[in-house]
N, C-alpha and C positions, 0 to 999 in steps of 0.2 A: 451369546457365548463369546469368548476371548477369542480373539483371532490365535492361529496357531493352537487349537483345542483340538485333538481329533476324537475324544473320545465319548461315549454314547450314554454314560451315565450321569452327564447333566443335563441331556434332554428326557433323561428317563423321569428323573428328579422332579425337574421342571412341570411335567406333565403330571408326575402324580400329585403333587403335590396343588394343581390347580384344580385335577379332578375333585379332590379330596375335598376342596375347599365348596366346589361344588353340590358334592353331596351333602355337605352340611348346610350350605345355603336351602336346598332343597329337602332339609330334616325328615334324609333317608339317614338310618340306621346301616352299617355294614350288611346286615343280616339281611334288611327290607330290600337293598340295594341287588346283592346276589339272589334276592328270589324272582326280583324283577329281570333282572338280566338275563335268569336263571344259568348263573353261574356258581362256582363254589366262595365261599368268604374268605378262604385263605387267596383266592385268585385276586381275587380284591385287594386284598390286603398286599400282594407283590407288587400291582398296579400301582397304590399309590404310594409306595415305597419306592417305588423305580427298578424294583429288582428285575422288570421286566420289560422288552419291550412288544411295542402295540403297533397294530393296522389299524389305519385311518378310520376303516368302514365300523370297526371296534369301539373308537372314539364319537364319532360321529352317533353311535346309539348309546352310549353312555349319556354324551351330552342333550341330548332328546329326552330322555327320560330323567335328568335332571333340570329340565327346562335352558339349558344353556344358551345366551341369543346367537344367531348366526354369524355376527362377527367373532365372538370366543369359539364359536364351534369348528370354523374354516380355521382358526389360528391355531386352535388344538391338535385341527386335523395335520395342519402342517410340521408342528411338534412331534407329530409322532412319526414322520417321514424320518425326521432325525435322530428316533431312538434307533433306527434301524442302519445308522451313520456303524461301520466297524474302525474301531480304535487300533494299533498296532499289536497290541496283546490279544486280539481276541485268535490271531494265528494258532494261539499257545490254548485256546479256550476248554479245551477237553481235560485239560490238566489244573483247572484254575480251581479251588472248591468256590461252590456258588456263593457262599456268603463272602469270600472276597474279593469278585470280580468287582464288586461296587468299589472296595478301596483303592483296586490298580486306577479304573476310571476316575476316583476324586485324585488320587494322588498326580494322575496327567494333567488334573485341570487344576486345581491349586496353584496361588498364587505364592503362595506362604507357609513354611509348616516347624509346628515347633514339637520338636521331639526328645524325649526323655523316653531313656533305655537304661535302664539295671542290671541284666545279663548279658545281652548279644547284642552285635554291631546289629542296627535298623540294617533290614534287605538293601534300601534304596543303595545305600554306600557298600555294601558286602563285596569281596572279592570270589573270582569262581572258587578256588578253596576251600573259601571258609562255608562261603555258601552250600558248595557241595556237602561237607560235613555236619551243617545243620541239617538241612533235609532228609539225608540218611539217618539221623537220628532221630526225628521226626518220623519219619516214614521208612522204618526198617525192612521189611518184604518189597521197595521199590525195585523196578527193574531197572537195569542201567540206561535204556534208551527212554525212559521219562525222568529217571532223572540228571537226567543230560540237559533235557527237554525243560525241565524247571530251572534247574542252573541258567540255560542260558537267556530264560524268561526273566529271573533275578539280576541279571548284570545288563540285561535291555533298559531295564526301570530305571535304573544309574544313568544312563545316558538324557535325561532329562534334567540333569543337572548345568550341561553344556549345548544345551538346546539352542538352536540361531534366535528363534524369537521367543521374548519372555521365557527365561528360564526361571521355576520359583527360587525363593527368597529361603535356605532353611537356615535354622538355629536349631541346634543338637545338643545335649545334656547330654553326657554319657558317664555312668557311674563307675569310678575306678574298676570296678569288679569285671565288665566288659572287657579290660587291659588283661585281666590276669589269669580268665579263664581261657585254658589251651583248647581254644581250637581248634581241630585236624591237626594239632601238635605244633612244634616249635618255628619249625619253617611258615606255616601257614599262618600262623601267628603273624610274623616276623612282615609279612608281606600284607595283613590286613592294616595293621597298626599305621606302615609305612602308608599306605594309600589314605588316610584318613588325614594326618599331616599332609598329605597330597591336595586332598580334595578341600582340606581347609585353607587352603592357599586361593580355592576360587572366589571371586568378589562376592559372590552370593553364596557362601555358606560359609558359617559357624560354628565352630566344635571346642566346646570348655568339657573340662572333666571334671566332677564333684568324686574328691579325694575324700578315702576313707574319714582320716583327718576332722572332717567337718562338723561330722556325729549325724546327729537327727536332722532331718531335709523333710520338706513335705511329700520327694518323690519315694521316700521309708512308708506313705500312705497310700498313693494312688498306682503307683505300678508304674510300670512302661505304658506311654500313652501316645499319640500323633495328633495336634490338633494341627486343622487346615483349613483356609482363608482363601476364599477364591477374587477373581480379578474383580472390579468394579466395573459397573455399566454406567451407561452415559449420564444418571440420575443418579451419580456417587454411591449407589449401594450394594453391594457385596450383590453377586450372579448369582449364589448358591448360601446357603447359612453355615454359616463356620462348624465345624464337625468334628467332635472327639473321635479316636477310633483307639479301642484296646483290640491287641488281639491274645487271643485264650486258646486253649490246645486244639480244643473242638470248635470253633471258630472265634470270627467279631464280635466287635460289639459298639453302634454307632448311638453317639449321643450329640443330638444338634438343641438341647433346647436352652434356648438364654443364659436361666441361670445354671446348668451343667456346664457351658460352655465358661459362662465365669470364672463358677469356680476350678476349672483345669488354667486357666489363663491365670491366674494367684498364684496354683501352685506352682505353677511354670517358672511364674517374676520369681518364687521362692528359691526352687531348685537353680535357677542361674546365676541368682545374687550368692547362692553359698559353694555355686563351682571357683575353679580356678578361671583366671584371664584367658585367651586366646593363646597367648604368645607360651604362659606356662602350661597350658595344655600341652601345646604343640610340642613343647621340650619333653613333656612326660611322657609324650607317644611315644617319641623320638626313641625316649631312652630304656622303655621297657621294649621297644621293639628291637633296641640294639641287644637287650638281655636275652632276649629269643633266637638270636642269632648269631651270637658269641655264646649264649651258654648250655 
């Protein structure tokens, strides 16, 4: 793991995904696997998803019953000391839904992340504002002291952008239509806009806008999407597998396989070669932020 990582869903990761490989080596079936353990299959299936974390003593009879030799089984065992590692979000944990505490955790360890949005400023960059009035629209029966509680969970996740050691790398698409939708109204507007010309200013982050102007984009096909690139280990290869993430009303949706991954990386080269430059982004933020605020 990257120095500077605190968070617990790449050892969760890590871990399932060796089990996993395990029990295919040992051509158990999911099914075979929970009768043997006698556990349920969906429990299984969170394991080596990483949705979860595990005790040693857990691992350690997994690994037995798929023959595992004792050096993979002590090293397992040790992996799973680290799923048990809490990240700074997990404070916020009661308020998180389960299917995207996996993204806070990639989004901490990610080295790199290329994001295309079509309606709403990405969380990471959101201001309390805007942020507030998504939420509440999103989750209209909230009560003020959760979502206070989310807000301030959202404007934490920002602060990884100015991180002391390795802060990731983003590149951001954002489709005019983000500009023009009032959120929480004219002021609030006025002050997201402003902060994203802010934040583009840092050495590691990117912000072009694909203007109306352009027509057809390949992101008119795949939606709002995150793809993320984690650090490299000492044998030059990615810690983690590069990883799409949509998110949808009723949750995620994580796609790490090869060619999925490809093809988001196309449409991405696609969507950025048809936004504007950096410099005339910047100006367009500027100037619709200045129309929210004069008009």
């Amino acid at each position: 793991m990257a120095e500077g990582t605190t968070g617990s869903t790449v050892p969760r990761r890590q871990l399932g995904r060796y089990l996993r490989e395990l029990r295919g080596q040992a051509r158990f079936t999911v099914r075979a696997a929970a009768r043997q353990l006698e556990w349920s299959e969906p429990k299984i299936w969170r394991i080596e998803t990483g949705q979860t974390s595990m005790r040693s003593h857990d691992v350690r009879t997994m690994c037995e019953i798929y023959g595992a030799s004792a050096e993979m089984t002590e090293a397992l065992m040790g992996l799973a000391k680290e799923t048990k590692a809490r990240g700074w979000w997990h404070a916020y944990g009661d308020v998180i839904p389960a299917t995207f505490n996996v993204y806070v955790g990639l989004e901490e360890a990610a080295a790199s992340q290329c994001l295309y949005h079509s309606d709403l400023v990405p969380g990471v960059l959101q201001t309390d504002g805007y942020a507030r009035d998504v939420i509440r629209t999103h989750l209209a029966e909230i009560s003020e002291e959760e979502l206070d509680r989310r807000v301030r969970l959202r404007i934490a996740r920002g602060t990884l952008l100015t991180r002391v050691t390795d802060p990731p790398t983003l590149r951001v698409a954002l489709s005019e239509s983000v500009l023009r939708y009032p959120v929480g109204g004219p002021k609030v507007m006025a002050r997201q806009l402003a902060h994203l010309v802010y934040v583009s200013e840092l050495p590691n982050v990117t912000i072009r806008v694909v203007p109306f102007s352009v027509g057809t984009h390949p992101g008119l096909m795949t939606g709002p999407f995150n793809l993320l690139r984690f650090p490299l280990n000492g044998d030059g290869k990615e810690t983690e597998p590069p990883t799409v993430y949509s998110d949808g009303y009723t949750g995620g949706l994580y796609l790490d396989k090869p060619n999925e991954v490809e093809q988001y990386e196309a449409a991405f080269q696609g969507i950025w070669e048809a936004a504007l430059d950096e410099r005339a982004s910047q100006r367009l933020l500027s100037d619709v932020a200045g129309s929210y605020e004069h008009g």
